[in-house]
PADOZA-313522 format. One line per 5 residues: number of its first residue (from 1); their letters; for each residue y negated, z, x of N, C-alpha, C. Coordinates in steps of 0.001 Angstrom, whole numbers, plus 500000, padded with zeros to 6 digits. Atoms other than C-alpha are relative to their C-alpha. Example, Ala and Ser with C-alpha at 12.3 -4.5 7.8 and 13.67 -1.06 7.14 Angstrom:
1) AS) 501190/500000/500890/504500/507800/512300/498800/500000/500900; 501190/499940/499180/501060/507140/513670/498910/500730/499230
This chain:
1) XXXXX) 501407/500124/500384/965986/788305/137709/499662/501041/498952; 500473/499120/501465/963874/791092/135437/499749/499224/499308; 499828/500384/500982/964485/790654/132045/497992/499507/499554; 500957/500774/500448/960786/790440/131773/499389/498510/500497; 500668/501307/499349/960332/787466/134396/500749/499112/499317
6) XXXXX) 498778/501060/500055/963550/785719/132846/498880/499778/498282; 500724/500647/501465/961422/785866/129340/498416/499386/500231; 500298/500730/499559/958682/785026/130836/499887/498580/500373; 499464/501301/499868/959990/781817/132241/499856/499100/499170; 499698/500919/501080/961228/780799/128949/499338/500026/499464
11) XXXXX) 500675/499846/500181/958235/781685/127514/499235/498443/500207; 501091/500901/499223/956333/779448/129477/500327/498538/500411; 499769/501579/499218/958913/776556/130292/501146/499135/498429; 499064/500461/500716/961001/776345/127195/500068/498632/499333; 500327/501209/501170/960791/772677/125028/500001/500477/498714
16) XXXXX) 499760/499557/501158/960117/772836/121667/500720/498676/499054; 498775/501289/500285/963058/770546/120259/501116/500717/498678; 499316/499722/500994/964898/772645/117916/498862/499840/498821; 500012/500103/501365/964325/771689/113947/499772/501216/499543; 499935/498569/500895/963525/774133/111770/499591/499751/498660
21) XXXXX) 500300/500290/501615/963371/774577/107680/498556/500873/499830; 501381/499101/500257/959741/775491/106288/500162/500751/498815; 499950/498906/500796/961191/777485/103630/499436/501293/499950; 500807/498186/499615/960086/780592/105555/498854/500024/499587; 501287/499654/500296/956502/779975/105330/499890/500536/497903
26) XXXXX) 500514/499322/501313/956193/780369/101117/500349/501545/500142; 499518/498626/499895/958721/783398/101497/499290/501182/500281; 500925/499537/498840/956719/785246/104614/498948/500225/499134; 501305/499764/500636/953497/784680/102247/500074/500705/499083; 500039/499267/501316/954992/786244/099094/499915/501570/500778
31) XXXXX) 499499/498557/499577/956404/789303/101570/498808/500892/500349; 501475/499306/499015/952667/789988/103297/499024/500400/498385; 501497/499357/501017/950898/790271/099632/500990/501372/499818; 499488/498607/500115/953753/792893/099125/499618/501279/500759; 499909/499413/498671/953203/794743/102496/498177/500482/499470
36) XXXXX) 501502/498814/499923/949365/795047/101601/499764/500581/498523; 500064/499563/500953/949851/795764/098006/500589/501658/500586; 499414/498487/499194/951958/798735/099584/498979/501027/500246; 500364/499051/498798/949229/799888/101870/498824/500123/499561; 501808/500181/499991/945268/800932/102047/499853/499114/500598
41) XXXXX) 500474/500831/499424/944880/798599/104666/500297/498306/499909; 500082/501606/499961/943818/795050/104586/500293/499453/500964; 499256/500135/499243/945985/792965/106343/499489/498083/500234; 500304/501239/499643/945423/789383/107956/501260/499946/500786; 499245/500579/499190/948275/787169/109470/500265/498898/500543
46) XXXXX) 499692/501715/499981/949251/783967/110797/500918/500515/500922; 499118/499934/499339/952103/783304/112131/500509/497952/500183; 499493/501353/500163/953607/779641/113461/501278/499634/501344; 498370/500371/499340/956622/778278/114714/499882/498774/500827; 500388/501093/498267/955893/776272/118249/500970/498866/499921
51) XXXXX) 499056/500724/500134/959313/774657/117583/499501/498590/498846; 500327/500863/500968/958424/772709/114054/498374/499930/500029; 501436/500039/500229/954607/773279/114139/499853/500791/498365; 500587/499162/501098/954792/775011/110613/499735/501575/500107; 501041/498961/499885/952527/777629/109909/500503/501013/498892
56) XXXXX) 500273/498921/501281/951934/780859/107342/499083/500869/500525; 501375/499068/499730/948510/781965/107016/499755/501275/498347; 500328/498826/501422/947557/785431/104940/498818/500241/500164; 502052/499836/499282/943381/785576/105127/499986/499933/501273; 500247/500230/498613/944073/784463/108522/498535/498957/500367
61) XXXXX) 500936/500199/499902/940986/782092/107800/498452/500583/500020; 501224/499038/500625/938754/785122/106916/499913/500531/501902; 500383/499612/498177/936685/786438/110823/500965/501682/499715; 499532/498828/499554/938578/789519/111993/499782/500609/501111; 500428/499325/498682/937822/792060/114407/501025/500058/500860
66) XXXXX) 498386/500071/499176/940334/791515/117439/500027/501114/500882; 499789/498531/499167/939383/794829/119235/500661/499542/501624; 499989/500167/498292/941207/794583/122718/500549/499119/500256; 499185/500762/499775/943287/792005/122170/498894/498403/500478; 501367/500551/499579/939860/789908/123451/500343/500353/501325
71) XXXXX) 499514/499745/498012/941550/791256/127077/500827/498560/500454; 499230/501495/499554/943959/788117/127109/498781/498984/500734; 500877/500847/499715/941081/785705/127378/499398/500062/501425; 500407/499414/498064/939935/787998/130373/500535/499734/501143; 498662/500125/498433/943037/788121/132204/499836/498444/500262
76) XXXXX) 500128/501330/500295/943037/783995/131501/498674/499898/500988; 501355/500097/499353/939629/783913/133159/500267/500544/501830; 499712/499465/498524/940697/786265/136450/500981/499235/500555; 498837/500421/499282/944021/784543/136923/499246/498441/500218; 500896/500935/499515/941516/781129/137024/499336/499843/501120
81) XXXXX) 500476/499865/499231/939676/782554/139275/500542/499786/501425; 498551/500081/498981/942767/783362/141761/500045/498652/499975; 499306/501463/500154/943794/779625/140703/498890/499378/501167; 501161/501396/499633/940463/778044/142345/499501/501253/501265; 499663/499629/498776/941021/780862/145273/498555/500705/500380
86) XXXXX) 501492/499083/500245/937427/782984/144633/500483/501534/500422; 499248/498529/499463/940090/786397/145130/501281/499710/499500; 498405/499490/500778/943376/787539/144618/500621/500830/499527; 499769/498316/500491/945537/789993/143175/499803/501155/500587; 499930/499025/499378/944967/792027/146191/498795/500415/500498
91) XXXXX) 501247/499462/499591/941496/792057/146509/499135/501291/499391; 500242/498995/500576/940183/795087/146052/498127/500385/499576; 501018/500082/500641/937196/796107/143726/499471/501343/500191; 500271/498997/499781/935158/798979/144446/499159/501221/498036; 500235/499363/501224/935072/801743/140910/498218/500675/500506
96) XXXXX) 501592/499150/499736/931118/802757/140144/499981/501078/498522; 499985/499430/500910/929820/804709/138277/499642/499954/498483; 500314/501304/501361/928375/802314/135295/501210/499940/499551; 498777/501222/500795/931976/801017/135179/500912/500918/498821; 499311/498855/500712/933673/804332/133242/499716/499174/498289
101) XXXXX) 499775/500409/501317/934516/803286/129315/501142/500888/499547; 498988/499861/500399/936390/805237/127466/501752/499365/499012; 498648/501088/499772/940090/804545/126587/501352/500468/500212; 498688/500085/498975/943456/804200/127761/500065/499962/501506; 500104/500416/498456/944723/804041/131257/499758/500634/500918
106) XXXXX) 500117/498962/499133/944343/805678/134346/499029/499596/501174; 501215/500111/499159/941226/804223/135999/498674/501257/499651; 501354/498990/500412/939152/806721/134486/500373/501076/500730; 499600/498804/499007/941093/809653/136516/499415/499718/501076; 500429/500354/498363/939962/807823/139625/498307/500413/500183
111) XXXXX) 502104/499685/499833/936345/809111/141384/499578/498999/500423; 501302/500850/499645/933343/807031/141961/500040/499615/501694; 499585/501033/498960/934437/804544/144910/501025/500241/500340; 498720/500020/499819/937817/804505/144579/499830/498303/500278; 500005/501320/499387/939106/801011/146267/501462/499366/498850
116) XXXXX) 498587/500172/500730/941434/799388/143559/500352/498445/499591; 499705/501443/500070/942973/796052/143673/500197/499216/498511; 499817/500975/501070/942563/793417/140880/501926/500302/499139; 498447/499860/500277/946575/793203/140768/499743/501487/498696; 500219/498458/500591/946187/797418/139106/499235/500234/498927
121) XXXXX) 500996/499818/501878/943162/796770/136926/500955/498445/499077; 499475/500964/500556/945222/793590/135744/500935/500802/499310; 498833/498970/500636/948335/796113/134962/499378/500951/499117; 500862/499548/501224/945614/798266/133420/499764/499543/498564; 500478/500513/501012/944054/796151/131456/501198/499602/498887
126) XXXXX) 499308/500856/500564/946960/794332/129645/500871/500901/499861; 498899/499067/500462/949780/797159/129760/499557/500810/499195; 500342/499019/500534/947816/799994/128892/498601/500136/499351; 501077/500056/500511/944625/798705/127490/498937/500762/500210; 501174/499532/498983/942362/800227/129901/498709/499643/500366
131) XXXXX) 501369/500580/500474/938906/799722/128927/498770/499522/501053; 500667/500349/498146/937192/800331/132713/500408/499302/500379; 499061/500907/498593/939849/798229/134680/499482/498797/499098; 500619/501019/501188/938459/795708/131404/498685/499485/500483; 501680/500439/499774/934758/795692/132246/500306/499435/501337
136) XXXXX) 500013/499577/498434/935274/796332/136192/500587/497886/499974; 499838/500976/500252/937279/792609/135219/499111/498662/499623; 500830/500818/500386/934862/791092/133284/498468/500084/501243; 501424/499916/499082/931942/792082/135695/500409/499118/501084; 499950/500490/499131/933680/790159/138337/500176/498679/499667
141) XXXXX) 499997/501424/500573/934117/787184/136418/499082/499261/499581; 501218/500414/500520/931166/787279/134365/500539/499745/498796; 499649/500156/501521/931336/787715/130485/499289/498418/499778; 500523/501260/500703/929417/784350/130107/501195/498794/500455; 498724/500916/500127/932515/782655/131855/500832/500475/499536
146) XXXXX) 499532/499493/501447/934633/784363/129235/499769/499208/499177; 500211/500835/501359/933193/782847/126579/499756/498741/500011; 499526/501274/499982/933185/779776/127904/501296/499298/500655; 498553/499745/499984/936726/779775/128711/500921/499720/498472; 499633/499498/501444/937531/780674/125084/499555/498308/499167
151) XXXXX) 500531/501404/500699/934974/777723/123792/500665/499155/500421; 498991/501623/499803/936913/775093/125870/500829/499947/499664; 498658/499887/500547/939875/776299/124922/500185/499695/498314; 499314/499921/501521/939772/776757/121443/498004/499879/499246; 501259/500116/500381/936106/775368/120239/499481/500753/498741
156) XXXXX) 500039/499534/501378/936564/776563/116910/500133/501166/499425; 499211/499087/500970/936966/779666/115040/499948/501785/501171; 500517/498029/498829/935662/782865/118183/498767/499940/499392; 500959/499052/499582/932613/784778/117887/499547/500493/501650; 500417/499491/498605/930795/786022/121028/500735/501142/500658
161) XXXXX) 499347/498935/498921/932827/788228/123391/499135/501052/500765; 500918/499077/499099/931149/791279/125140/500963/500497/500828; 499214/499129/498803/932155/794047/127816/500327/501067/498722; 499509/498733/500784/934076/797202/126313/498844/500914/500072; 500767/499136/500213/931082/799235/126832/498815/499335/499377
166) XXXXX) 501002/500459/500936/928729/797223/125231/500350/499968/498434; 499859/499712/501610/930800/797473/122254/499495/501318/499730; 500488/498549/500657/929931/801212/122203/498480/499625/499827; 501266/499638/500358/926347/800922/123284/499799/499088/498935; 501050/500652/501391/925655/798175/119871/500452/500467/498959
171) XXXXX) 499775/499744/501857/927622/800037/117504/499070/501601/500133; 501049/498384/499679/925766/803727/118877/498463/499312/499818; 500798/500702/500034/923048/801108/118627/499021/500177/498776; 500415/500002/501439/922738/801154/114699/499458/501337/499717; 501046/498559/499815/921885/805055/115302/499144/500341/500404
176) XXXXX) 501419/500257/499438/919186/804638/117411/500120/498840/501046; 500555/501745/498855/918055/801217/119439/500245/501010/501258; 499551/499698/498304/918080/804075/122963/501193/499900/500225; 498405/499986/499636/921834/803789/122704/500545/498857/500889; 499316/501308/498383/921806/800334/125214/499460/500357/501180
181) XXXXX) 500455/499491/498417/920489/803136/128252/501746/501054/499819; 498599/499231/498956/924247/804848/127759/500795/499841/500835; 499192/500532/498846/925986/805086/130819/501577/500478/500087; 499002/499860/500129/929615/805282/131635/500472/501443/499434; 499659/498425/500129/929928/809065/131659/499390/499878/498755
186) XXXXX) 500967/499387/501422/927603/809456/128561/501734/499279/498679; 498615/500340/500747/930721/807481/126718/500846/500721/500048; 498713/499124/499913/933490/809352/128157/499609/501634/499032; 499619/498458/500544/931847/812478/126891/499114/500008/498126; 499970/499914/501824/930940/811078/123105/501507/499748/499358
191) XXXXX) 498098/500247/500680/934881/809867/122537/500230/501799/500025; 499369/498445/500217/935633/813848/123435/499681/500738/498871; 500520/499175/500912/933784/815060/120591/500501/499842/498844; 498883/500324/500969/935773/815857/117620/499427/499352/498625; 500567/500324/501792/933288/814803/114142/498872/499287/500774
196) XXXXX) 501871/500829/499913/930450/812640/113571/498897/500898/500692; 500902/499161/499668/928283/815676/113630/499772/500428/501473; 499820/499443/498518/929160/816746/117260/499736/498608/500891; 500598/501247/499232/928839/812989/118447/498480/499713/500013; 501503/500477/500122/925248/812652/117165/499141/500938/500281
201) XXXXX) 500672/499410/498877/924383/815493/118665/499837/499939/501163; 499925/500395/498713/925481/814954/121649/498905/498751/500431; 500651/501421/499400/924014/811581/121277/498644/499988/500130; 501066/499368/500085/920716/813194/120682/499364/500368/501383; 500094/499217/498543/920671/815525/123920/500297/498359/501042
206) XXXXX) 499793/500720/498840/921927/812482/125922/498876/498917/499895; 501431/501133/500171/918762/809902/124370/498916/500891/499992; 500811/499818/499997/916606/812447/124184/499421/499851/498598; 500634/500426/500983/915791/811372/120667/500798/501066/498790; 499716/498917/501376/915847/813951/117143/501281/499136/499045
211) XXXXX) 499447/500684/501366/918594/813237/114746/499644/499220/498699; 501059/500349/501139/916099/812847/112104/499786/498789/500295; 500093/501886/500039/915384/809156/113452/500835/499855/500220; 499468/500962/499737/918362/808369/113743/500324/499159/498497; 499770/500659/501411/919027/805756/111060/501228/500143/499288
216) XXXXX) 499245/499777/500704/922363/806864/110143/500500/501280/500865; 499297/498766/499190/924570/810389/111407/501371/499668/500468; 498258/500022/499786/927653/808693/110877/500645/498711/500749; 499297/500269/498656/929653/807261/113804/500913/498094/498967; 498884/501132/500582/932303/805263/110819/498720/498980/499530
221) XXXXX) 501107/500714/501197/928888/803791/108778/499056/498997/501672; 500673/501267/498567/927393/802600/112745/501157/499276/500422; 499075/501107/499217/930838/801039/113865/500026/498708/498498; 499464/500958/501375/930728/799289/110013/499076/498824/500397; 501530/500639/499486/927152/797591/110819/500649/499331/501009
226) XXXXX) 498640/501220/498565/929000/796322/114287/500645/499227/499451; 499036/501289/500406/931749/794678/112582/499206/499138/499307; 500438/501024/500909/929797/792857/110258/499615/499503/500853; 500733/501069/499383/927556/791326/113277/500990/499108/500280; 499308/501009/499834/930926/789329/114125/500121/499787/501555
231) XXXXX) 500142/500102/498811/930776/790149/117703/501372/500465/500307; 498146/499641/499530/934564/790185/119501/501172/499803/499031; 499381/500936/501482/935705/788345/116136/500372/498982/499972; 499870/500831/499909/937363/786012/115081/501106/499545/499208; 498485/500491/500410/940299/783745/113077/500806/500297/500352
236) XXXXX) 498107/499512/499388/944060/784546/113372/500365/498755/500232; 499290/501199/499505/944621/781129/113533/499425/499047/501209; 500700/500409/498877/942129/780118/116107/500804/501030/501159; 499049/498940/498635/943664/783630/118507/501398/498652/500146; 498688/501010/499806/946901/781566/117592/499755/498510/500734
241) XXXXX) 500155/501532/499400/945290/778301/119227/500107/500578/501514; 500790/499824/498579/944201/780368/122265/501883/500401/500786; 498193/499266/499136/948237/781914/122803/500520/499095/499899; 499559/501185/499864/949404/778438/121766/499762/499212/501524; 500577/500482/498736/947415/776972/124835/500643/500477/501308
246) XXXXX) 499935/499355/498648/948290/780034/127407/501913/499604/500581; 498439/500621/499642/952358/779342/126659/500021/498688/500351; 499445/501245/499262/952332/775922/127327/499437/499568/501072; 500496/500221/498583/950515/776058/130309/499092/499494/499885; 501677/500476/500327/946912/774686/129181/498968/500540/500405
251) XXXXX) 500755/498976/499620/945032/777627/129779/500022/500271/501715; 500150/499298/498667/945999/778485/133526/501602/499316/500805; 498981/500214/498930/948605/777146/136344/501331/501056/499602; 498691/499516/499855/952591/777761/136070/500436/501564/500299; 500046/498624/499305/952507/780707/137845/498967/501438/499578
256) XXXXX) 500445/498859/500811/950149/782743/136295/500280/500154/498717; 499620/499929/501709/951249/781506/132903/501096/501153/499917; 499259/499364/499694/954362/783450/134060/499537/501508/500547; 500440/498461/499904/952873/786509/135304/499291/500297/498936; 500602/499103/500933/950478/787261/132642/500724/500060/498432
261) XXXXX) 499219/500105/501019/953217/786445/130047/501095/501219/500034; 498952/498811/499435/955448/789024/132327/499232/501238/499644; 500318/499230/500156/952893/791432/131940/500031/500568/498663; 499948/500165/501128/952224/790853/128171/501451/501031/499529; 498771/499487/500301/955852/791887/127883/500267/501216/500506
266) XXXXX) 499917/498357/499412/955498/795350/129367/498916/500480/498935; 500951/498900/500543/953041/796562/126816/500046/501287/499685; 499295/498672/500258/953102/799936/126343/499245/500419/499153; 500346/499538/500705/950778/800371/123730/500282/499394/498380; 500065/500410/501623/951215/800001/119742/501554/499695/499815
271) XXXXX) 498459/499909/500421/955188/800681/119745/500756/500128/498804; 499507/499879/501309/955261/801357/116294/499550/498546/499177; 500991/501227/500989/953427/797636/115380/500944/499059/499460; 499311/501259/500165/954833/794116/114829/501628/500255/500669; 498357/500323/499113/957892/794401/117726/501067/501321/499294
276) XXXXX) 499534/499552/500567/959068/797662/115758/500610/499591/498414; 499472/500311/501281/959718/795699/112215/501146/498469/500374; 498893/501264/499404/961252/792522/114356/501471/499919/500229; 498810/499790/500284/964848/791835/114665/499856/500221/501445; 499217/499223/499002/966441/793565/117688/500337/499205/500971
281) XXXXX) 499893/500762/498700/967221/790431/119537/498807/499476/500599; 500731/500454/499770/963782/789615/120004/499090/499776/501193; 501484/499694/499179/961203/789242/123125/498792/500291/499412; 501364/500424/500623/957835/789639/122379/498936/500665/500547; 501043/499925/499066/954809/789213/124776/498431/500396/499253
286) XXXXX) 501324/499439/500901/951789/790754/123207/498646/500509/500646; 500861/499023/499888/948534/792521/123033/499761/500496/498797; 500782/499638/500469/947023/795185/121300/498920/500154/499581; 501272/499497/500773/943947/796313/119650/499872/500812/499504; 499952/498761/500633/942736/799699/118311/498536/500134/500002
291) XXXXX) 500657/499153/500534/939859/800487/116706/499226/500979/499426; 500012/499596/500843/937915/802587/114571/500036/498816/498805; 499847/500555/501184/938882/801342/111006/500843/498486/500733; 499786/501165/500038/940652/798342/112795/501107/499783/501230; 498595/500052/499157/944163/797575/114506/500322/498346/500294
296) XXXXX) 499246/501565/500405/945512/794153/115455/501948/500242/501407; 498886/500560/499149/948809/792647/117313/500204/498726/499835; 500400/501439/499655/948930/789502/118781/500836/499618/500742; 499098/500427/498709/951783/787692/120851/500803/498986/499812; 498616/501664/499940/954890/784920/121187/500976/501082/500041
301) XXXXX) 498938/499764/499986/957678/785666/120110/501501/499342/500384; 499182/500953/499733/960930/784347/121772/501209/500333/499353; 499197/499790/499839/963954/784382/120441/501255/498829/500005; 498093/501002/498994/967754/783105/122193/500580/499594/499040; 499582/500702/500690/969028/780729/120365/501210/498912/500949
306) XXXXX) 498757/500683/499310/972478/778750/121723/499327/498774/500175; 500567/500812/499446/971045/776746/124528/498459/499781/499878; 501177/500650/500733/967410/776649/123129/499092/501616/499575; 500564/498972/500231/964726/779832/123094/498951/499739/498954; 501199/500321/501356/962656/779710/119574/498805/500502/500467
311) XXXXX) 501743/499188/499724/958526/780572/120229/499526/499839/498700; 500869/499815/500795/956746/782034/117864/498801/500606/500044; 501101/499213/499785/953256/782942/117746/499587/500751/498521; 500213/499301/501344/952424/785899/115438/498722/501069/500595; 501370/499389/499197/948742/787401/115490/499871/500591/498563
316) XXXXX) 500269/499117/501045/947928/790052/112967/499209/501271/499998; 501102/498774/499755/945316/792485/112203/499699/500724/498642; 500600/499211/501138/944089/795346/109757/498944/500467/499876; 501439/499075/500090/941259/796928/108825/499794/500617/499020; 500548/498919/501094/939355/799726/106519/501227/500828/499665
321) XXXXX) 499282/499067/499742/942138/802073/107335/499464/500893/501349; 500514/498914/498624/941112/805335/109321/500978/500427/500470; 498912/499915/499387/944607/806127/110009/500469/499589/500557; 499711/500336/499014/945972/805041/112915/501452/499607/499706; 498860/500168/500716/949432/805410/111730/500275/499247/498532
326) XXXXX) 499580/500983/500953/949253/804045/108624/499859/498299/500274; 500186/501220/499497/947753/801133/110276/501003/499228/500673; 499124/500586/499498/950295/800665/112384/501505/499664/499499; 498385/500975/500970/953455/800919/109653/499337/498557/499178; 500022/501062/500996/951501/798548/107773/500609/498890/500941
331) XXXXX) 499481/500698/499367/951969/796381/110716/501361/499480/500401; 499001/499136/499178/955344/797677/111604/500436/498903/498642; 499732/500950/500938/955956/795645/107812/500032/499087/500247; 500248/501015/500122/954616/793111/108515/500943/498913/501092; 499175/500608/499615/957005/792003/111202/501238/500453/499162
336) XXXXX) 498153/500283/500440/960159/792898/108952/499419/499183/498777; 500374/501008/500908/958443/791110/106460/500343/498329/500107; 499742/501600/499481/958887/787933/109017/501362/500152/500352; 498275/500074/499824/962366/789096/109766/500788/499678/498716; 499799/500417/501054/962880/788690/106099/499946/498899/499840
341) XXXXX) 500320/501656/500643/961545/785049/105788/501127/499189/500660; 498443/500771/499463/964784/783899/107470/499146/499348/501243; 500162/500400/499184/962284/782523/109991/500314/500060/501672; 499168/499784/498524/963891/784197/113086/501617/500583/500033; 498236/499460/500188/967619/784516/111720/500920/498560/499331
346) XXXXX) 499366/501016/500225/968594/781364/111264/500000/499220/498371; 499917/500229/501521/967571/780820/107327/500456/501181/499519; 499580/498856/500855/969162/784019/106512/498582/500936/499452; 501275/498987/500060/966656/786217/104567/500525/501303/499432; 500047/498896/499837/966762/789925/104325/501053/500146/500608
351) XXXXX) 498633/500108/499161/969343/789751/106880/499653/501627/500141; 499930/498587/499859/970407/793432/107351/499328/500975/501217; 501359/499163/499390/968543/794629/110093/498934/499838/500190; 501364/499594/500096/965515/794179/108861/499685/501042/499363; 500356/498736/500762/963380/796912/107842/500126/499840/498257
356) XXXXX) 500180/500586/501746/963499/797534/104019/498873/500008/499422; 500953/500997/500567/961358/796324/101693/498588/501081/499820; 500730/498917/500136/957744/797877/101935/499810/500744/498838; 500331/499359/500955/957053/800776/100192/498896/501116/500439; 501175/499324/500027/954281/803815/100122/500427/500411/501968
361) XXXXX) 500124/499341/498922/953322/804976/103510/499464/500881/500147; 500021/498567/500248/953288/808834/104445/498200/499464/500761; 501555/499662/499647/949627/809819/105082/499939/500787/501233; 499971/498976/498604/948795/811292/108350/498915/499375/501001; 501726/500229/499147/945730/811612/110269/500302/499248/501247
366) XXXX) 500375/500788/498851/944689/809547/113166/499011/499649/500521; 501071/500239/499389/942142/809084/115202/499952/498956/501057; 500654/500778/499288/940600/806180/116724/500478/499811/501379; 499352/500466/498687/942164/804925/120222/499355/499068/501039
């Protein structure tokens, strides 16, 4: 069996019967004020142990922007769909030309009526955080069953969900109100542009409208305005209700719990985050998020324990960092931070291969993803 279906599995079928000491949680909490004392970026965590039910929250009650990691809920919604036999992985969706978002992924290479099966934008979406194969998803589902998906699930503690391109057109929004007539292409070719200045021109020529009205020039000061509305936001400990739900099979039938947990575990984006500061024996089924000014990682963590696989859910996010990289060592801490709390080493704390103890992180540009 692949190692990802076999974690998977356990993922999805394990009991939660092993004991555990809550020592970790104070520990874990002292290690995360260290980790953001360290860093520019402001850091949110929760983390909880499926086994005992104890928790450790770091401003995990404060709303956070979850960026893509708002794709789980999606997939959760399509693999429903499949469940109650509306399509299947193999039905194939026809690419338009609306549907383009920039991004990750390799739906955007494809031309205007390409034939591409659910199954592909599913591997999109969730491996490689593929923003088209995202919408092209949600359009077939319907963002309003999304968010009510999310509400049954976890009543408490989301914000309203949109499509990936509606996040552009409301934060291009705050520059001028014509920014909800941009169309797919008009996106792909404002991400190419290297400065504010060259975006709001562009954005100019493509609305038709003078710079001079626009109410601001700058790209970081319109995505700031966005975050504050609280749209695709939300608690770390509410996300943690919604991945609590999907592992034990609440959210969606046996079988998809298992595939989209298999997928989870192929991520290929944010290699330097959480699963880079974790100990070495670890699984860990995730998603990403990226940003401007705002990173998260989000997933279950399993690890093999004699006779008995530990789950942990650990959801974590940053923000008001423009560095991409720094964002992501902060993160990259923040799991050896939990490898430290003895919580996945048996009580041992700073067991030796964890990372060492945070300290300054090198500076180095990054741009937005």
């Amino acid at each position: 069996m692949p190692a990802a279906c076999a974690l998977a599995m356990a993922l999805a079928c394990t009991p939660a019967t092993h004991a555990q000491d809550d020592s970790w949680a104070p520990r874990l909490q002292s290690e995360l004020a260290k980790v953001e004392a360290a860093n520019p970026a402001g850091i949110g965590v929760y983390v909880r142990d499926l086994d005992s039910g104890v928790s450790a929250s770091y401003r995990a009650r404060e709303t956070w922007y979850l960026a893509s990691t708002v794709k789980v809920p999606v997939a959760i919604a399509v693999l429903r769909g499949i469940e109650q036999g509306q399509f299947t992985l193999d039905t194939q969706l026809t690419l338009r030309a609306g549907d383009y978002v920039d991004g990750a992924g390799l739906t955007n290479s494809r031309p205007v009526g390409t034939q591409l099966s659910i199954r592909f934008l599913m591997e999109q979406m969730i491996i490689h955080s593929d923003n088209t194969a995202s919408d092209m998803l949600i359009d077939l589902v319907g963002i309003g069953e999304v968010n009510a998906l999310v509400e049954s699930l976890v009543p408490d503690g989301f914000n309203r969900i949109t499509s990936l391109a509606d996040v552009r057109r409301l934060a291009y929004g705050n520059m001028t109100p014509a920014a909800r007539h941009l169309e797919g292409r008009d996106l792909l070719l404002l991400k190419q542009q290297r400065t504010d200045a060259e975006r709001a021109e562009l954005l100019s020529r493509i609305l038709d409208v003078p710079v001079s009205q626009f109410r601001t020039r700058s790209v970081g000061a319109a995505f700031s305005t966005y975050y504050a509305s609280g749209l695709n936001s939300g608690r770390l400990d509410a996300y943690a209700d919604l991945l609590e739900k999907l592992v034990n099979g609440q959210a969606i039938g046996p079988a998809s719990t298992r595939y989209l947990l298999g997928l989870m575990e192929r991520i290929a984006t944010g290699p330097s985050r959480l699963k880079a500061g974790l100990p070495p024996q670890v699984g860990f089924a995730h998603k990403t998020g990226t940003q401007l000014r705002r990173t998260c990682d989000s997933g279950i963590v399993s690890n093999p324990r004699a006779g008995h696989t530990q789950r942990v859910i650990v959801v974590a996010c940053t923000r008001d960092e423009i560095s991409v990289t720094r964002a992501d060592l902060a993160l990259r801490q923040v799991g050896a931070a939990i490898c430290r709390s003895g919580l996945l080493t048996e009580g041992v704390t700073h067991a030796p291969h964890c990372d060492a103890a945070p300290g300054p992180v090198p500076v180095r540009a990054a741009a937005d993803r």
